[in-house]
Biopython code that builds the backbone (N, CA, C, O; Angstrom):
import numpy as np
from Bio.PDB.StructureBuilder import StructureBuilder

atoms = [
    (1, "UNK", "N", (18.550, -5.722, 12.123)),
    (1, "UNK", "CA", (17.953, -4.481, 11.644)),
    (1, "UNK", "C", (17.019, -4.811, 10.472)),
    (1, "UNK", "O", (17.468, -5.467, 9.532)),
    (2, "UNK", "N", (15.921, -4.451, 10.474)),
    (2, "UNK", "CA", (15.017, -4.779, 9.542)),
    (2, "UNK", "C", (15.506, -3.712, 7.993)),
    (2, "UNK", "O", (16.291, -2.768, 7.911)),
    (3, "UNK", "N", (14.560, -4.453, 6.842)),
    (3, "UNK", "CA", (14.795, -3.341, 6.139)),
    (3, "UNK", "C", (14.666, -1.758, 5.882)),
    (3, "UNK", "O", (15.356, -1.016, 5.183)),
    (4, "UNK", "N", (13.444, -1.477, 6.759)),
    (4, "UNK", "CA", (12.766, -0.354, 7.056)),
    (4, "UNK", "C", (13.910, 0.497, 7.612)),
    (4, "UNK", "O", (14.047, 1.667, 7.253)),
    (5, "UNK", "N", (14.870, -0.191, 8.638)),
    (5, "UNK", "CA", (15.909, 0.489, 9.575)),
    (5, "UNK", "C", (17.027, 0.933, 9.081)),
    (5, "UNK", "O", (17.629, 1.950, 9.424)),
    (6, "UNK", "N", (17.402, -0.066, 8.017)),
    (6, "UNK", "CA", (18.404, -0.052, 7.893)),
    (6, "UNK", "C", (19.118, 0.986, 7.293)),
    (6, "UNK", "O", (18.886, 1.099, 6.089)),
    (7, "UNK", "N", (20.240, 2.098, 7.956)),
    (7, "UNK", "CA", (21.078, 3.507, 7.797)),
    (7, "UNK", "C", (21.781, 3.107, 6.430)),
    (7, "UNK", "O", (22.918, 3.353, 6.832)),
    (8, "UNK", "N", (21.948, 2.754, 5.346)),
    (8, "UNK", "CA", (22.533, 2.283, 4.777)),
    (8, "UNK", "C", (21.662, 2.658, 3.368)),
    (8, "UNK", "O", (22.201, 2.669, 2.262)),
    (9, "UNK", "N", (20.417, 2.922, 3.561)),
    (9, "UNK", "CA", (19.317, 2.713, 2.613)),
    (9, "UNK", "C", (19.663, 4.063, 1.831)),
    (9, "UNK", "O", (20.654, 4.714, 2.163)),
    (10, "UNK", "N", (18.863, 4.459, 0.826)),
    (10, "UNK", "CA", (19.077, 5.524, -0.086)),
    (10, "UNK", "C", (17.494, 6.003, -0.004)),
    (10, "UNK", "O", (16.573, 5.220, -0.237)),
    (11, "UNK", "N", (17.327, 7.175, 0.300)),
    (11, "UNK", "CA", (16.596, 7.766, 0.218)),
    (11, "UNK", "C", (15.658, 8.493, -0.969)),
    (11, "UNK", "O", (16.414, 8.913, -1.844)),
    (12, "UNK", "N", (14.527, 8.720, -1.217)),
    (12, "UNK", "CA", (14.208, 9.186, -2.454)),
    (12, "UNK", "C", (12.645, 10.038, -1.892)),
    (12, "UNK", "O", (11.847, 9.640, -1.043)),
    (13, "UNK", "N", (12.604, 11.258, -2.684)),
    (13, "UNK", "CA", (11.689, 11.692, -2.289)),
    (13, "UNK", "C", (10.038, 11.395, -3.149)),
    (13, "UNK", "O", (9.864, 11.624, -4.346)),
    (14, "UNK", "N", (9.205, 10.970, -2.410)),
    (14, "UNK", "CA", (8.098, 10.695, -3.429)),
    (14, "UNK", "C", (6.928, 11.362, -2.602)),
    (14, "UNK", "O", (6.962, 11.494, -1.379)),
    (15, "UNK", "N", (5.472, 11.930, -3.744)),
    (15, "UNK", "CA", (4.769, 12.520, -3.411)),
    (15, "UNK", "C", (3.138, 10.847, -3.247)),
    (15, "UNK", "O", (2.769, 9.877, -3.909)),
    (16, "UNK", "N", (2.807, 11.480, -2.062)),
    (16, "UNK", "CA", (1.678, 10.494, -1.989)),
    (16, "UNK", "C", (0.308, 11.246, -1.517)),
    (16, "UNK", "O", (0.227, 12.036, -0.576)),
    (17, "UNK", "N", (-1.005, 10.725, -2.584)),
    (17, "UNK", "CA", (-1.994, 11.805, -2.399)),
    (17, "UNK", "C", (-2.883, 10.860, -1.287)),
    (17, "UNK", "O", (-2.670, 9.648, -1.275)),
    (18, "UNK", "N", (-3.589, 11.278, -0.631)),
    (18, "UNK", "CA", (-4.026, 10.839, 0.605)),
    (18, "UNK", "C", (-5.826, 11.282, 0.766)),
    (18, "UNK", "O", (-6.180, 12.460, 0.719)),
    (19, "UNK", "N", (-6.737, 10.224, 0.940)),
    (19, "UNK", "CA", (-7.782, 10.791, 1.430)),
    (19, "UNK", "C", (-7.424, 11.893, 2.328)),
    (19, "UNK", "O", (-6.369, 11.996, 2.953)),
    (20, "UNK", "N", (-8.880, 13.087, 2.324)),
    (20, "UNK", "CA", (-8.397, 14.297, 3.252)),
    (20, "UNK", "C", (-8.479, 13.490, 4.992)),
    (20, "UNK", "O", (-7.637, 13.487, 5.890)),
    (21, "UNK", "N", (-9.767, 12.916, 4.928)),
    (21, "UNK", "CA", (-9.539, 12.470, 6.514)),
    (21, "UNK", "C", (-8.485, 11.339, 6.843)),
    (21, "UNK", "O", (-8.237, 11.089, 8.023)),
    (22, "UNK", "N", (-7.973, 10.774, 6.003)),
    (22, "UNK", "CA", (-7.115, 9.917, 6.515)),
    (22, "UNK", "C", (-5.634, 10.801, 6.938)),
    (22, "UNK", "O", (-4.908, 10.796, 7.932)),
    (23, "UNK", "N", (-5.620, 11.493, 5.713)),
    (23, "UNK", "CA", (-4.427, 12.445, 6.197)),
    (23, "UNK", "C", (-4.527, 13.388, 7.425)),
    (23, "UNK", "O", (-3.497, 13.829, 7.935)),
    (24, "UNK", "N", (-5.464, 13.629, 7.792)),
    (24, "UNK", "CA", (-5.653, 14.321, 9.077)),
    (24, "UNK", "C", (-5.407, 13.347, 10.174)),
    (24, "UNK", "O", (-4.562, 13.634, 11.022)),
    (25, "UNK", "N", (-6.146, 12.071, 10.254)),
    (25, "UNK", "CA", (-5.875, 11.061, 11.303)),
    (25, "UNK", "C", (-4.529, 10.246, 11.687)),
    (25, "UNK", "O", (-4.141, 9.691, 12.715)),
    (26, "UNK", "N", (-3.881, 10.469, 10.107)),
    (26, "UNK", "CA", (-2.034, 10.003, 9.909)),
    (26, "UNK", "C", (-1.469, 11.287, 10.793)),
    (26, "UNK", "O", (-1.185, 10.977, 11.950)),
    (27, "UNK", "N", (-1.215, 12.960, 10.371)),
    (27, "UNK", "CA", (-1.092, 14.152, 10.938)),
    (27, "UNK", "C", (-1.495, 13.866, 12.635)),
    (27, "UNK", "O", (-0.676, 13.466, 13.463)),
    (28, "UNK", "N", (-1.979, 13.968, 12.730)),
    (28, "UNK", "CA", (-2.596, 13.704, 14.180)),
    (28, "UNK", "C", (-1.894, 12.644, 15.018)),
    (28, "UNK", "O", (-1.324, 12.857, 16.088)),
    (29, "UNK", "N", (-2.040, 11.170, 14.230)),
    (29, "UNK", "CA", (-0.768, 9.839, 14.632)),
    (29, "UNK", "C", (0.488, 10.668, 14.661)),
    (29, "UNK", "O", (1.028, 10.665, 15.768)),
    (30, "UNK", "N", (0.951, 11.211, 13.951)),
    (30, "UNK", "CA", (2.300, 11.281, 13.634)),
    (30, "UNK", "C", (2.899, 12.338, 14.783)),
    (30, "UNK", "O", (4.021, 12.214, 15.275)),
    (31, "UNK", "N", (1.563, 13.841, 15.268)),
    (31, "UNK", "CA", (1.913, 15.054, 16.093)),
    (31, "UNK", "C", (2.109, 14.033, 17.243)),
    (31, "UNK", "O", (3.266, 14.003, 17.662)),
    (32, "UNK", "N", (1.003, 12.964, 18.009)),
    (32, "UNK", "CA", (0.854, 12.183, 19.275)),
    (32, "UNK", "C", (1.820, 11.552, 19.674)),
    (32, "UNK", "O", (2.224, 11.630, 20.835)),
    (33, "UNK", "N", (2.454, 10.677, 18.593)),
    (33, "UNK", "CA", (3.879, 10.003, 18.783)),
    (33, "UNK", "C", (4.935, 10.178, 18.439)),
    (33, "UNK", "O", (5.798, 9.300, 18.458)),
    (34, "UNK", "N", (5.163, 11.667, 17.937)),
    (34, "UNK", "CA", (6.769, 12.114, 17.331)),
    (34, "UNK", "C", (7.306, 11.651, 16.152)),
    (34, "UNK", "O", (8.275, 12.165, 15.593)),
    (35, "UNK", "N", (6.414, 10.249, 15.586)),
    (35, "UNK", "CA", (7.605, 9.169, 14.449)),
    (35, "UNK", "C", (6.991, 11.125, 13.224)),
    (35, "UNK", "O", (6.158, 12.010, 13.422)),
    (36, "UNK", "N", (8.261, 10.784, 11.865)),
    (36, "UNK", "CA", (8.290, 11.370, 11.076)),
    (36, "UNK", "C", (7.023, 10.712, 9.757)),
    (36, "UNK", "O", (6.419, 9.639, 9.774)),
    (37, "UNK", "N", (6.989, 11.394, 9.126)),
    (37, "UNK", "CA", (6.180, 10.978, 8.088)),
    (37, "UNK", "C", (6.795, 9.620, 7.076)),
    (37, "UNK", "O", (6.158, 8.665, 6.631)),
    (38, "UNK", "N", (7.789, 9.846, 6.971)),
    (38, "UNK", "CA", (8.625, 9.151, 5.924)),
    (38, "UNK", "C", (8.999, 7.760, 7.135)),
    (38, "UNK", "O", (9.288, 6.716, 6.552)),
    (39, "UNK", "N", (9.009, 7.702, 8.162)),
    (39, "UNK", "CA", (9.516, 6.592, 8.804)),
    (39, "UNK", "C", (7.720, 5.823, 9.220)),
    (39, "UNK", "O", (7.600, 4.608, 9.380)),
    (40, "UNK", "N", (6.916, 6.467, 9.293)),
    (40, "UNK", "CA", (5.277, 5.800, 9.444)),
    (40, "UNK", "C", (5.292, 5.234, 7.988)),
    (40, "UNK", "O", (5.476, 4.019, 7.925)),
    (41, "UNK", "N", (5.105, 6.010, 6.613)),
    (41, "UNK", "CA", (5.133, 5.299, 5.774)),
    (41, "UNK", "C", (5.902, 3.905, 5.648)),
    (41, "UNK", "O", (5.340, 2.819, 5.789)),
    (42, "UNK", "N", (7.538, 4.108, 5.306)),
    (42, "UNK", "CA", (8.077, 3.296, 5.397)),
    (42, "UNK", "C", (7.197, 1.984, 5.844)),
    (42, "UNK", "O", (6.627, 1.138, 5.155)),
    (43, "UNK", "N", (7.278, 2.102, 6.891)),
    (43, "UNK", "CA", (6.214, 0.686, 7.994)),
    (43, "UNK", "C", (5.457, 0.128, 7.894)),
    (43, "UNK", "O", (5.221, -1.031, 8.235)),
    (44, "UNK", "N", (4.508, 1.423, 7.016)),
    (44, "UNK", "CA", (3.553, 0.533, 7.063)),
    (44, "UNK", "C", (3.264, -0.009, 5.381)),
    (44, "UNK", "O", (2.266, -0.657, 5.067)),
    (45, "UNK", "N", (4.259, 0.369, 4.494)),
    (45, "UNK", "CA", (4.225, -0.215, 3.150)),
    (45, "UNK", "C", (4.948, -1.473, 3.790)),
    (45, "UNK", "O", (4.163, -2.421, 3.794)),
    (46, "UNK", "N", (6.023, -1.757, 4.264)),
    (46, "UNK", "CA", (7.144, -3.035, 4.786)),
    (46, "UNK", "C", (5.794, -4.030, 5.332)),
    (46, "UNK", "O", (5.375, -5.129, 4.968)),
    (47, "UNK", "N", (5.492, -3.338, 6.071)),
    (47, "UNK", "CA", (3.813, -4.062, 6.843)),
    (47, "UNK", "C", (2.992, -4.663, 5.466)),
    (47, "UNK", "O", (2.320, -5.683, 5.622)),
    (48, "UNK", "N", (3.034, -4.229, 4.552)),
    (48, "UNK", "CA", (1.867, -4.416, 3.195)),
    (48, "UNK", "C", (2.393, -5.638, 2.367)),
    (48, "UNK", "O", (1.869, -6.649, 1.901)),
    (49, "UNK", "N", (3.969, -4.978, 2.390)),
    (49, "UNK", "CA", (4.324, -6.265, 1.182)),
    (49, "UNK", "C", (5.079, -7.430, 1.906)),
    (49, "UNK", "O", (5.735, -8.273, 1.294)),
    (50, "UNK", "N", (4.915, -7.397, 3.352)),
    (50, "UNK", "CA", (5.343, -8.727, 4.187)),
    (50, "UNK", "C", (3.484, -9.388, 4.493)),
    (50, "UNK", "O", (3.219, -10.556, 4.778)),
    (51, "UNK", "N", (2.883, -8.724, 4.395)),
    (51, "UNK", "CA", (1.465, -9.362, 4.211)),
    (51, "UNK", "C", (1.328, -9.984, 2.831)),
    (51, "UNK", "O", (1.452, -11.191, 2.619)),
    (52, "UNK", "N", (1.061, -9.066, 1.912)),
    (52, "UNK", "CA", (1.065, -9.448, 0.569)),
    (52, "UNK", "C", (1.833, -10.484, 0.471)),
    (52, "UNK", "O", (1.378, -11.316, -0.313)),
    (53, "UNK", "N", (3.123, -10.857, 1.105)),
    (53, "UNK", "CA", (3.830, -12.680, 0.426)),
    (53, "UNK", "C", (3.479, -13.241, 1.586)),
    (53, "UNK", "O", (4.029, -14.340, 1.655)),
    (54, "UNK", "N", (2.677, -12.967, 2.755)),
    (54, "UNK", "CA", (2.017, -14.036, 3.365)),
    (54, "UNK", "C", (1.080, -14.861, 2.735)),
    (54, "UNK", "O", (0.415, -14.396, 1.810)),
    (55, "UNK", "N", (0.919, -16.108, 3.131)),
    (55, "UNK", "CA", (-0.263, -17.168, 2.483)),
    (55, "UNK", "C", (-1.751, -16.229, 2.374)),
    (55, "UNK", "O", (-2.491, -16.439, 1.413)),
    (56, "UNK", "N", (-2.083, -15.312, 3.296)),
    (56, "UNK", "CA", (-3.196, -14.398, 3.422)),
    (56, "UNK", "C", (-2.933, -13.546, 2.178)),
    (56, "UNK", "O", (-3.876, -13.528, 1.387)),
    (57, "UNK", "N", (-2.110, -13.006, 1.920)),
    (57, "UNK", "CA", (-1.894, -11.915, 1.424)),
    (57, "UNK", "C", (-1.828, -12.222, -0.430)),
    (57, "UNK", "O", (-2.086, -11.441, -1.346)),
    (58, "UNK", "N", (-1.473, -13.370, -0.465)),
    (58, "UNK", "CA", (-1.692, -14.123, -1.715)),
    (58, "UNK", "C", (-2.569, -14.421, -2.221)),
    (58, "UNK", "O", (-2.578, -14.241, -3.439)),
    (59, "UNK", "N", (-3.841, -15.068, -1.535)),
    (59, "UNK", "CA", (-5.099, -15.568, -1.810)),
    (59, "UNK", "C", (-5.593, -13.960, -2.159)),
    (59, "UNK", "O", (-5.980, -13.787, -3.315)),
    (60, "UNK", "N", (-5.606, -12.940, -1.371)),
    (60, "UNK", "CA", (-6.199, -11.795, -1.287)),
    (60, "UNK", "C", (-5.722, -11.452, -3.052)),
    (60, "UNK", "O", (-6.579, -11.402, -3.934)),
    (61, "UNK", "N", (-4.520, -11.283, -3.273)),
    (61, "UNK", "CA", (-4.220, -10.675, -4.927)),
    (61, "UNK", "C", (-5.189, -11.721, -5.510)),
    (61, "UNK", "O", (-6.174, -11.363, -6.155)),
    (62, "UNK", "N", (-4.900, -13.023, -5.277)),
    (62, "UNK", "CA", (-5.110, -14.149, -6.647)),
    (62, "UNK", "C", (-6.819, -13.641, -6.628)),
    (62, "UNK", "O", (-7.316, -13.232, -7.677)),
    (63, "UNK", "N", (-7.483, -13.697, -5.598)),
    (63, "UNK", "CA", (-9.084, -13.107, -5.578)),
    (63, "UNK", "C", (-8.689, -11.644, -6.130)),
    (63, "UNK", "O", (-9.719, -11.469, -6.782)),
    (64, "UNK", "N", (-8.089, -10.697, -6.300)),
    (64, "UNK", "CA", (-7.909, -9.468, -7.078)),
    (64, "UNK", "C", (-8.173, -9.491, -8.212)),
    (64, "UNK", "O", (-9.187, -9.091, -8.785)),
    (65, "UNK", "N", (-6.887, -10.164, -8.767)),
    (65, "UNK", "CA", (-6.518, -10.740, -10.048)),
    (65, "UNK", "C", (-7.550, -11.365, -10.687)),
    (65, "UNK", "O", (-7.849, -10.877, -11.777)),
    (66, "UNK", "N", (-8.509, -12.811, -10.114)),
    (66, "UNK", "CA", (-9.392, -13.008, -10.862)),
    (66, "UNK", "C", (-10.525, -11.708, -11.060)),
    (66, "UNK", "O", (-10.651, -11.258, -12.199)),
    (67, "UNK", "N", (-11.266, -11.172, -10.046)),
    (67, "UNK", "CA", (-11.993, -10.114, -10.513)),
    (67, "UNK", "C", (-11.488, -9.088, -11.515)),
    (67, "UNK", "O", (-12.244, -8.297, -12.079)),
    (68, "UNK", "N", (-10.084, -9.141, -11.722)),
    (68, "UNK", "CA", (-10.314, -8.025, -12.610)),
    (68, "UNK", "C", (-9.772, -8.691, -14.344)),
    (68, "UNK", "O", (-9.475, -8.034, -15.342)),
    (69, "UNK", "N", (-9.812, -10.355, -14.136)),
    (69, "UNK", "CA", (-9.783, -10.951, -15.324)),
    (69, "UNK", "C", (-11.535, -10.945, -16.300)),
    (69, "UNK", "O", (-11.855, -10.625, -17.445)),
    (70, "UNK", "N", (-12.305, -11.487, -15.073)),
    (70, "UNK", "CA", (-13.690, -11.175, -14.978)),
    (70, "UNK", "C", (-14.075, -9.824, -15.717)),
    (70, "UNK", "O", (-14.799, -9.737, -16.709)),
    (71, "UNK", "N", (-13.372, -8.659, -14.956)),
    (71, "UNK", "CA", (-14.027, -7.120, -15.672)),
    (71, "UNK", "C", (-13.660, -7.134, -16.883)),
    (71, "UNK", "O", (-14.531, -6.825, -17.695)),
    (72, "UNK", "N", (-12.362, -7.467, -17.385)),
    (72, "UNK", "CA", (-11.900, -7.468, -18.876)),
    (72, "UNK", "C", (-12.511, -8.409, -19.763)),
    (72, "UNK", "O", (-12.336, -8.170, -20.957)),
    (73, "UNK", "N", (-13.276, -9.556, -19.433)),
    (73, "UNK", "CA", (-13.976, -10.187, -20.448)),
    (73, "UNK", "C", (-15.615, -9.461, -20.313)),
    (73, "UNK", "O", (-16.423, -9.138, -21.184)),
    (74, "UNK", "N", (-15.659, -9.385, -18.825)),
    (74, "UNK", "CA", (-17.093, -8.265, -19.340)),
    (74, "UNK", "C", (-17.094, -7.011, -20.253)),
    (74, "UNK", "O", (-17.875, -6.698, -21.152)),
    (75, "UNK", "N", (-15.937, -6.351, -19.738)),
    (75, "UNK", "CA", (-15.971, -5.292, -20.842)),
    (75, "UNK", "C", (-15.796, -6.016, -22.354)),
    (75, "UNK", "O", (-16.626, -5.636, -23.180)),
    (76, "UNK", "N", (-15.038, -6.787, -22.709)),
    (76, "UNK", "CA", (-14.905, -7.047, -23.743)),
    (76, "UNK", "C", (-16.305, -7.481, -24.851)),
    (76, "UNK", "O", (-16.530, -7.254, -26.040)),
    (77, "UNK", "N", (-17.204, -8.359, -23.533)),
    (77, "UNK", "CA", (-18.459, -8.207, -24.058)),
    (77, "UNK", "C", (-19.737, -7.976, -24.577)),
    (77, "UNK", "O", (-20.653, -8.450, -25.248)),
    (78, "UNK", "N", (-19.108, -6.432, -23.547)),
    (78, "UNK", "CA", (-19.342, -4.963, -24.110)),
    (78, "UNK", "C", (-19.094, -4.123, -25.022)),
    (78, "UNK", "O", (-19.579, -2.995, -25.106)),
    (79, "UNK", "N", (-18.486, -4.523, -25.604)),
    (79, "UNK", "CA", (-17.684, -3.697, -26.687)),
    (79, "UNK", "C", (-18.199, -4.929, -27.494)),
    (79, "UNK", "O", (-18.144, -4.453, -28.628)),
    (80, "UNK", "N", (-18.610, -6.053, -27.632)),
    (80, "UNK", "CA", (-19.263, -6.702, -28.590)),
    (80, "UNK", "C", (-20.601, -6.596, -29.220)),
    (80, "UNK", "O", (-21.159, -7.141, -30.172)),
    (81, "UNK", "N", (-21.012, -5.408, -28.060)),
    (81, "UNK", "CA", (-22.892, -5.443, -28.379)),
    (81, "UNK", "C", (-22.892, -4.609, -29.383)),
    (81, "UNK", "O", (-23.949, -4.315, -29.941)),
]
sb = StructureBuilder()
sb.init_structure("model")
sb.init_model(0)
sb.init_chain("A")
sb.init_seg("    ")
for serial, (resi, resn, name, xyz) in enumerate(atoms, 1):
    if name == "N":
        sb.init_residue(resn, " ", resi, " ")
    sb.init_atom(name, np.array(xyz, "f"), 0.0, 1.0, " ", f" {name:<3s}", serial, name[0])
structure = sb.get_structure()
């Protein structure tokens, strides 16, 4: 049983704001194939952070991470003028 599955889990309610068309095209996924809202999420965050500790998914932050080391010394050099 994956973690996503597993009956055992604790539930918590959280609010998530959504582009309008994406939320229509999720609504729409969700009327076509029956899954619930909370079990699509689930999946596809489990989907995100089993990417994210893939070798792909690593390089992708560490290239994050440097750009936004980059913005903080630009700004900083900004705030020097």
């Amino acid at each position: 049983m994956s973690k996503v599955e597993s009956t055992n889990a604790k539930t918590v309610k959280t609010t998530v704001y959504l582009p309008d068309g994406l939320r229509r095209e999720v609504k729409k996924h969700l009327i076509d194939t029956g899954e619930t809202m909370s079990a699509f999420t689930a999946m596809a965050l489990q989907k995100q952070l089993e990417f994210d500790n893939s070798r792909a998914g690593r390089k992708r932050l560490e290239e994050k991470s440097k750009v936004e080391r980059l913005n903080d010394v630009i700004r900083g050099l900004a705030k020097d003028q």
